[in-house]
N, C-alpha and C positions, 0 to 999 in steps of 0.2 A: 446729044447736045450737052454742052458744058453747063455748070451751076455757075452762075455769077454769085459768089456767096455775095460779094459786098453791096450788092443789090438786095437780095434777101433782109442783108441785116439792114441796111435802110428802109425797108418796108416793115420790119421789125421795130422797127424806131416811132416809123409812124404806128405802130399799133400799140407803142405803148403810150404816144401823146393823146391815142383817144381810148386808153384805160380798155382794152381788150386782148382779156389774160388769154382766149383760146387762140387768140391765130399770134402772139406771141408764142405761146407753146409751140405751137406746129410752125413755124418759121425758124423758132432757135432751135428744135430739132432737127429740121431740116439744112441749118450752117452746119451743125456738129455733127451731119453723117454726112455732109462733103469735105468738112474741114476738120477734124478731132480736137485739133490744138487752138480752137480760133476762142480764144481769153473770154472774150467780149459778149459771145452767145452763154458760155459757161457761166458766167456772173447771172447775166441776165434766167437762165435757168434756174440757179440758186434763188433767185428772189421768188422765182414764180412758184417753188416746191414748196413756199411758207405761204398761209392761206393770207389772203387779204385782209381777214378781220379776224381777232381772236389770236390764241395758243395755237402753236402747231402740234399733233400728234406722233406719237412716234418714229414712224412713218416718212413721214413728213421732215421733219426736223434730221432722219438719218439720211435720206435722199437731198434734203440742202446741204449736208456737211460733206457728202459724197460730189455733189457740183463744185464745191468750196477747196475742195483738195485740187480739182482739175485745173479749176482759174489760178491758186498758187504757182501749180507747177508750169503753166505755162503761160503766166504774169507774177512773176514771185513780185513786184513793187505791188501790188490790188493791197491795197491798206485794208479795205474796206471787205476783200474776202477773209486777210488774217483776222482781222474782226469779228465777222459773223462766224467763221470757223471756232475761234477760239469761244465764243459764247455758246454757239451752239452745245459744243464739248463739255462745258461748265455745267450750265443752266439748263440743257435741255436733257440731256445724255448724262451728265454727271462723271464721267470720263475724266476724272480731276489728274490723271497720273499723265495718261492720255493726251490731256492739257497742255502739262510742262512739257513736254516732246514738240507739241505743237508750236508754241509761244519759243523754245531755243532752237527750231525753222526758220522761225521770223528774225531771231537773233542773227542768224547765219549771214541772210540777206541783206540786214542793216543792223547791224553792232551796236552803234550811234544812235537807237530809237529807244528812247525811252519805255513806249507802250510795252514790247513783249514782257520786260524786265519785272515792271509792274505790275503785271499779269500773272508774272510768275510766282511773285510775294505775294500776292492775292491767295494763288492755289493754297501752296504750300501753307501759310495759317489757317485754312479752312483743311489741311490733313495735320494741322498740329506741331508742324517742320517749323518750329520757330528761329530757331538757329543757324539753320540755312537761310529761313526767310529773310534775319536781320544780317547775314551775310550780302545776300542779295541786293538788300537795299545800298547797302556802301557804293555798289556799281552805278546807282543813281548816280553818283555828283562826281564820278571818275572826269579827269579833263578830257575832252573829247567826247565830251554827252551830247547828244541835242539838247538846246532848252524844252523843258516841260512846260504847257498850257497851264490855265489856272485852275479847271479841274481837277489835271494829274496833280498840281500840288498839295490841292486840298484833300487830294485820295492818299495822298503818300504821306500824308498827316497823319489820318488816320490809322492808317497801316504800321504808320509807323511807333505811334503810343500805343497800339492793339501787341503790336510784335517784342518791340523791346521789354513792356512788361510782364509778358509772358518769360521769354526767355531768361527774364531774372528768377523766375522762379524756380521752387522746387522742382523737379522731373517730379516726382511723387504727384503736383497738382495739373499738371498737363491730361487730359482725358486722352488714352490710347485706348481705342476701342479693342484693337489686335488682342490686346492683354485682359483673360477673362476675367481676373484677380483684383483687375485695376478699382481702387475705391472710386472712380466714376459709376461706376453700376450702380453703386449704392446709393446714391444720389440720386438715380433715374428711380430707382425702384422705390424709395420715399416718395415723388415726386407722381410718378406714375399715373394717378388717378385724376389731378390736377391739371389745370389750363396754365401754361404762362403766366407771369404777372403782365400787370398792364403798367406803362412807365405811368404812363395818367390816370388811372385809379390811386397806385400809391402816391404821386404827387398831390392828389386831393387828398388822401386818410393822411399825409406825414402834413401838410403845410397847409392846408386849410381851417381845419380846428385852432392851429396857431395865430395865424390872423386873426381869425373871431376873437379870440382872448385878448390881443392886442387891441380892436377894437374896442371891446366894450373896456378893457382897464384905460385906453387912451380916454373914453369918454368921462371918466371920472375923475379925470385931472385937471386943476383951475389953471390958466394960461396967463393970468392977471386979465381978462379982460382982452385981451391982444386974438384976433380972425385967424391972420394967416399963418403964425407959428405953428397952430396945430396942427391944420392942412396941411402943410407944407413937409413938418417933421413928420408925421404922422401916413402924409403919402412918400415918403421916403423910408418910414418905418418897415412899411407892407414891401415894396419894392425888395427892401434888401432880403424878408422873410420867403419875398417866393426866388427871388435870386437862389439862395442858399437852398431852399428849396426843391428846386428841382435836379440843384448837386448831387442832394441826397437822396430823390429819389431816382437819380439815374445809378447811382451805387448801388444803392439797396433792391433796385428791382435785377440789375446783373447779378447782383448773390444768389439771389433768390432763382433767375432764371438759368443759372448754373445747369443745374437734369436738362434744362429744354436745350442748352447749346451744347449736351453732352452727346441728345437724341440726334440732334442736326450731326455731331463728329460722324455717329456709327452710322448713318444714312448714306452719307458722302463719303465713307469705308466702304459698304455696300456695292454701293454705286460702281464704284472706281476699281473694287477686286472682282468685282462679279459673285461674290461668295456672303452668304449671311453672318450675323453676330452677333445681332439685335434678338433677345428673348423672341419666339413667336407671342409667346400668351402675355406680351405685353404690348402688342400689338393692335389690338381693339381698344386702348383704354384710353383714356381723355386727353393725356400728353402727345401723345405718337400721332394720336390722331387728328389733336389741334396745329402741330405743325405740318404733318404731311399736305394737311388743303391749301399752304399756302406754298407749296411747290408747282412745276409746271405740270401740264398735262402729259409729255414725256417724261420726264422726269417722273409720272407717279405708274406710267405704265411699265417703264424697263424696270422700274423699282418693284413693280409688282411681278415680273419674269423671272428674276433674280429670286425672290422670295418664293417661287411656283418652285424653282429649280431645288433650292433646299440644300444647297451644299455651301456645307459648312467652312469658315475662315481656318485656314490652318493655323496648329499654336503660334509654329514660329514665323506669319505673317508679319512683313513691313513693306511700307508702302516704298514700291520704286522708281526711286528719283535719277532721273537722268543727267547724264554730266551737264552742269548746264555752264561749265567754266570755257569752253571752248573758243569763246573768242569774248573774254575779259578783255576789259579795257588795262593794262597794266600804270600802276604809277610811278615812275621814273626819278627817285628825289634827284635831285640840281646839286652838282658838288660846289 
């Protein structure tokens, strides 16, 4: 007797309006071993391979990214699978090269979508590709873009003062982990024993003591007699000192945490060659360690596989970026 899949997947349906993950399993198994191609059980797999509550584990996180390629390939519009594929990749797997392969997929599909593009400038300054990245960006505002939401723009904000500033820099201050020579090391290994700074401790030690000072010198100032001048000037005084403030302590704690976004570059080097480069015997010590726990729970186990495995970054390592020009938007000047 024949499988009615599209009866399945409606029994499917109802098992997910009353939140029961086992006979969705065994139902969307049961579409994709009468249908292989059928999108819609494939998706729904994907969601069920990530657990209901928490992080997913290795495991886990590679068998969703595994569902996540089948729905592309046979729904390449699934917004929502180039999504959790490409994060999965990122964040969970750390696969950042891996990534941009993925996200100029999505490209192929829809030229005109802003997200992969995005996505891609994302990678690419978390491998230190500023140059590419601020190339990349230009394709943002090409004619024939989709319009961007108001998060992407405030993400491409970002991205965008993070990249251009970079990129004006020296090549000498860019942190290449590949390069053992690189004065980044030297930064990590000062730094070493140390936690991060914290943007709000140093905002309290640089602009707290200041106000005090303000205060009590404001209190000793005659106003003729007049209430509200002082108030008034005086809560405007404070204002502009934690304004300025927090300017400076959002500078001064990025200096400072220079070694901890050097330890994040070689992690996410790690990650993405499969090959170490990170000192081991700096590995146990208070930096490496304070950032690793705020990774995911794959993300600290493949990073631990990699580190078991013990094979070394070749010297002349660079990370490989994929053509991602293949379907540019070109711009046409008007004679």
């Amino acid at each position: 007797m024949a499988i009615d899949v599209e009866d399945l997947w409606l029994q499917a349906i109802d098992a997910q309006d009353e939140g029961d993950r086992d006979e969705m399993c065994r139902l969307s198994d049961d579409i994709i071993a009468a249908e292989p191609e059928y999108a819609e059980a494939w998706w729904m797999r994907a969601n069920l391979e990530l657990p209901a509550q928490g992080m997913p584990n290795l495991r886990e996180a590679s068998r969703c990214l595994r569902a996540c390629r089948k729905v592309v390939e046979y729904d390449p519009e699934n917004r929502r699978a180039w999504w959790r594929g490409g994060q999965i990749l990122v964040e969970e797997l750390g696969m950042l090269e891996e990534a941009l392969s993925w996200w100029q997929l999505r490209r192929e599909v829809s030229p005109t979508d802003p997200e992969p593009l995005i996505e891609q400038v994302a990678i690419l300054a978390d491998l230190g590709q500023y140059g590419i990245a601020s190339e990349r960006l230009n394709q943002l505002w090409m004619e024939g873009m989709d319009a961007m939401a108001h998060s992407q723009l405030m993400r491409i904000a970002r991205l965008h003062g993070t990249v251009k500033k970079a990129a004006e820099r020296e090549k000498t201050l860019v942190f290449r982990p590949w390069e053992k020579d690189h004065p980044g090391w030297k930064d990590i290994e000062f730094q070493r024993r140390r936690k991060p700074a914290s943007e709000q401790l140093t905002f309290l030690m640089l602009a707290g003591p200041i106000v005090m000072i303000e205060v009590m010198l404001w209190n000793t100032i005659e106003f003729s007699g007049s209430i509200w001048l002082p108030m008034i000037t005086g809560f405007l005084l404070v204002v502009a000192t934690v304004l300025l403030g927090i300017k400076w302590s959002k500078s001064l704690t990025m200096r400072l945490n220079r070694p901890a976004y050097n330890v994040i570059r070689a992690t996410d080097v790690e990650m993405s060659s499969g090959k170490v480069c990170f000192p081991e015997k700096w590995r146990p010590l208070r930096l490496y360690q304070s950032l690793l726990k705020y990774r995911t729970t794959a993300f600290q186990e493949r990073l631990q596989m990699v580190v078991d495995a013990g094979e070394p970054l070749p010297n002349n390592w660079k990370p490989k970026i994929p053509d991602m020009t293949t379907v540019d938007l070109i711009f046409i000047e008007e004679e």
